[in-house]
C-alpha positions in Angstrom: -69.4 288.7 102.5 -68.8 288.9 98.8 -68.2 292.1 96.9 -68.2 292.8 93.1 -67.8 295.8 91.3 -70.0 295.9 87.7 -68.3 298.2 84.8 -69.7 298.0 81.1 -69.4 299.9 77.9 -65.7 301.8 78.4 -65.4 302.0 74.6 -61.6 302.5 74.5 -61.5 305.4 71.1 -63.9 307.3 72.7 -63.7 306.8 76.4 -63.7 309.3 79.3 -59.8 309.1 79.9 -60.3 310.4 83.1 -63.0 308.7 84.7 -61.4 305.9 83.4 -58.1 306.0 85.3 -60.1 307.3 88.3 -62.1 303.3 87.9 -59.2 301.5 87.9 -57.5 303.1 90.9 -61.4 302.8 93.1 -61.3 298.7 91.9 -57.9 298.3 93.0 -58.2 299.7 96.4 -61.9 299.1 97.5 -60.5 294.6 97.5 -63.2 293.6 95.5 -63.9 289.4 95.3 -64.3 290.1 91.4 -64.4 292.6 88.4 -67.2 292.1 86.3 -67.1 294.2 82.5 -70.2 293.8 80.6 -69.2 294.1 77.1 -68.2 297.2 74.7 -64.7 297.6 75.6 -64.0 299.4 72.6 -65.5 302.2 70.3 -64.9 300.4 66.6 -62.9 296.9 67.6 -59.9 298.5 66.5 -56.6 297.1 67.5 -55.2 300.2 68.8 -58.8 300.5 70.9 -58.3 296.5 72.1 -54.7 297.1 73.0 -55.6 300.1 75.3 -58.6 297.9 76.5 -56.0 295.2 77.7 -53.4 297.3 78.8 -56.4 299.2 81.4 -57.5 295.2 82.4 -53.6 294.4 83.5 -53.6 297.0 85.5 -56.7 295.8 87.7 -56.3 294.1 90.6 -57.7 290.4 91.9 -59.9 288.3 89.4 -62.1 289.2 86.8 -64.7 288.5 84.0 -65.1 290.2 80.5 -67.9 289.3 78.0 -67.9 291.3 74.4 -70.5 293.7 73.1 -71.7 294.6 70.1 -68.9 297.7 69.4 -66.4 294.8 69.9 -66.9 292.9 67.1 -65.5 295.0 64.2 -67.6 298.0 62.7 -65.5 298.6 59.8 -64.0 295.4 59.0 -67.1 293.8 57.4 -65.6 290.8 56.0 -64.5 290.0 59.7 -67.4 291.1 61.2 -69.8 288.4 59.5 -66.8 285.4 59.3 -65.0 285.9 62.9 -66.5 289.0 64.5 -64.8 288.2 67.7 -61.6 287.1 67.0 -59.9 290.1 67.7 -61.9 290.6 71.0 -60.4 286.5 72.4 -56.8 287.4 70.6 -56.7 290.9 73.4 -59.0 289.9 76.0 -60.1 286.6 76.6 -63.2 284.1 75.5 -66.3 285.3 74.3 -68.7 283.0 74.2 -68.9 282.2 77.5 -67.1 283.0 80.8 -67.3 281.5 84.4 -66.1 282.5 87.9 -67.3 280.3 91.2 -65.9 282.6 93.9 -66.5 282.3 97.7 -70.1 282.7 98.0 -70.8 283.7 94.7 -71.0 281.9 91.2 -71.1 284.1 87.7 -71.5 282.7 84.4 -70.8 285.5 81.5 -72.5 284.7 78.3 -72.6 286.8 74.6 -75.6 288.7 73.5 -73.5 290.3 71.2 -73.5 289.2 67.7 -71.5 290.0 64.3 -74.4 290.1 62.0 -78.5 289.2 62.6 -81.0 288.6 60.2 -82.3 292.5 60.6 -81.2 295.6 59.9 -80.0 296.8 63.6 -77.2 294.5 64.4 -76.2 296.7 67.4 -79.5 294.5 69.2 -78.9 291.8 71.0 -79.6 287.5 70.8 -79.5 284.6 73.5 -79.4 281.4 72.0 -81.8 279.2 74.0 -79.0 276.6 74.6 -76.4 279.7 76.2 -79.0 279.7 78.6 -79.6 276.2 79.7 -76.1 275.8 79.9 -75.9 278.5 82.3 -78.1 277.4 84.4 -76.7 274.0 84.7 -73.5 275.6 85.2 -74.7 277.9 88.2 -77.1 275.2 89.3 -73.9 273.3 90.3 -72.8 275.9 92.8 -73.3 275.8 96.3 -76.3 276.0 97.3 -75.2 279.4 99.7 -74.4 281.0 96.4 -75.7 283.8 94.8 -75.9 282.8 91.4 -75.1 285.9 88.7 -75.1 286.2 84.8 -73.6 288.7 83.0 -74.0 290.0 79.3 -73.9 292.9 77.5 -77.6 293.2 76.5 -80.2 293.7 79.1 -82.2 290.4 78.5 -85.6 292.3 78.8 -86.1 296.3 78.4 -84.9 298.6 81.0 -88.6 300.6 82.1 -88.4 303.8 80.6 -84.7 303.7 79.1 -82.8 306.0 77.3 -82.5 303.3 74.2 -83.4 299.0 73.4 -81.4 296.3 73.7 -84.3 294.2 72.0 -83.0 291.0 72.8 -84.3 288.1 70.3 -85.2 285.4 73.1 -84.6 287.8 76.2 -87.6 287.0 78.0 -87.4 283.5 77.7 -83.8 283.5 79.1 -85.3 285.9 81.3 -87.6 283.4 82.5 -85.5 280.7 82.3 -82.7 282.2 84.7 -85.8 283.2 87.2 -86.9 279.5 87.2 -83.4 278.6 87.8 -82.9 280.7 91.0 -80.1 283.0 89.4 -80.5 286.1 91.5 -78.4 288.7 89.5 -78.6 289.2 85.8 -75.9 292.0 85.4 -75.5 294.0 81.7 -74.7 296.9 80.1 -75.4 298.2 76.9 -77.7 301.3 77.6 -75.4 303.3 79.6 -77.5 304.2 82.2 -77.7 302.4 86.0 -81.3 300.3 87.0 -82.1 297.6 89.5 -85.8 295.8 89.1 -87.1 292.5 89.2 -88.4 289.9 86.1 -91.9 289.4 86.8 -91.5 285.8 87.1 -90.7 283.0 89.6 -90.6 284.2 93.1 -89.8 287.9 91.7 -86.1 287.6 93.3 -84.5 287.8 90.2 -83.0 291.3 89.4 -81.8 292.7 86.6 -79.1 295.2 87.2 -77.8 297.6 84.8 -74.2 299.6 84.7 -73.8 302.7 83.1 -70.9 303.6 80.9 -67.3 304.8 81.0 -67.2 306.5 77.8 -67.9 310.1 76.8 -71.3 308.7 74.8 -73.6 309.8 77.9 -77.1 309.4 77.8 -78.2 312.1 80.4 -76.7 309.9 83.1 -72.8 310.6 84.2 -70.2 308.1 83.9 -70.4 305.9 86.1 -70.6 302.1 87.6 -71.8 299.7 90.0 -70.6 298.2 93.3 -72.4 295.0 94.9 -72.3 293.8 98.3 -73.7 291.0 99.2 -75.1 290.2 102.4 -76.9 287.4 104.5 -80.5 288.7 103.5 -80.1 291.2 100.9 -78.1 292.5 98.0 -76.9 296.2 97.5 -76.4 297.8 95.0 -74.8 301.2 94.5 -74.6 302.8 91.4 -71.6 305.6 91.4 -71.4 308.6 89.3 -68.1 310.5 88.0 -68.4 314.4 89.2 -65.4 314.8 87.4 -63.1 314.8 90.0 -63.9 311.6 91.9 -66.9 308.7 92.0 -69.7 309.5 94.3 -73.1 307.6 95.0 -75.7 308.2 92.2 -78.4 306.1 93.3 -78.8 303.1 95.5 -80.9 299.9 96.0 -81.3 297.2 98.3 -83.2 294.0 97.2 -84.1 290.5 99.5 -82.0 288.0 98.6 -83.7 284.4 98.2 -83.5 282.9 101.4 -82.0 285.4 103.4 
């Protein structure tokens, strides 16, 4: 059965070098069908940060998929950060807009919350254009119908209960609903830097939104840490692991039904 492994917010500049290293050598030897990262590679978008970011991605093993964050379009850089906030992020890493991977089993569409600059004062906050998500759907709704059909993106599409900060997505809950209505089963992100599993409260309730934590040394009274994801015949795991500071241990765990199973 397929298994993925769910990293987000590294934030090469300021990351935890050695929980870090520890990641890649767990992804490389635990044969994983595909690496997801969920955005903020990097502390500032710096070059330096993007190079490091790229260099740690070659090393990885088997396929993977990378969607940008809001640290990765450039902090100090304003000019670029309002005309082409995510150049430098495609020039290291890869596409940001929008990312796919149909796998055996599986089907993963990555889309970007993440914008250079909003029309408020918090551009950290994330956005979903209506249309990212209809074209997801479509995309995923051409998979097999076996499949279990997963998004990823940097900002959780509706607030995490009880989190240690917002991801105030404009048009979250409507993707949100959308993706339910659409049968997606995993919506995977980042952004908060802290693990959670729970449903959307809409459609059948089989939708989950799954959070990773981080890799950097910004903790928010959660350890470093990410997730692993089996997927079975009738359910979906998920294991969020914690860095003791010598190796990755579990953290917390969940098991949800998976639609039809």
């Amino acid at each position: 059965m397929p298994r993925l492994v769910h990293l987000s917010d590294i934030h090469f500049g300021g990351e935890n070098r050695e929980a870090v290293a520890a990641a890649a050598e767990f992804v490389n030897d635990g044969e994983f069908d595909l690496t997801v990262i969920s955005g903020d590679l990097t502390r500032f978008a710096e070059p330096a940060e993007f190079a490091a970011a790229a260099a740690w991605l070659a090393r990885l093993k088997g396929p993977r998929l990378v969607t940008p964050g809001n640290h990765d379009a450039p902090y100090l850089a304003w000019v670029e950060r309002i005309a082409t906030p995510f150049r430098r992020f495609e020039a290291a890493i890869g596409p940001a807009w929008s990312q796919s991977h149909l796998g055996d089993g599986f089907a993963v569409r990555g889309l970007n919350t993440a914008r250079g600059a909003q029309p408020r004062l918090n551009w950290s906050k994330g956005q979903i254009d209506p249309r990212q998500a209809r074209a997801a759907a479509v995309w995923l709704d051409a998979a097999a119908p076996e499949c279990v059909r997963v998004v990823a993106c940097h900002h959780p599409l509706m607030e995490m209960i009880g989190g240690p900060m917002t991801a105030r997505v404009w048009n979250g809950q409507a993707a949100a609903r959308a993706f339910a209505e659409a049968g997606v089963d995993l919506v995977l992100s980042g952004h908060i830097h802290a693990p959670f599993v729970w449903p959307y409260p809409f459609g059948d309730g089989r939708t989950y939104a799954v959070g990773a934590g981080t890799l950097s040394v910004r903790e928010r009274g959660v350890p470093p840490g990410f997730n692993v994801i089996d997927i079975e015949r009738a359910a979906i795991r998920i294991a969020a692991l914690a860095w003791t500071g010598s190796r990755f241990e579990p953290y917390r765990t969940w098991s949800v039904d998976r639609r039809g199973g």
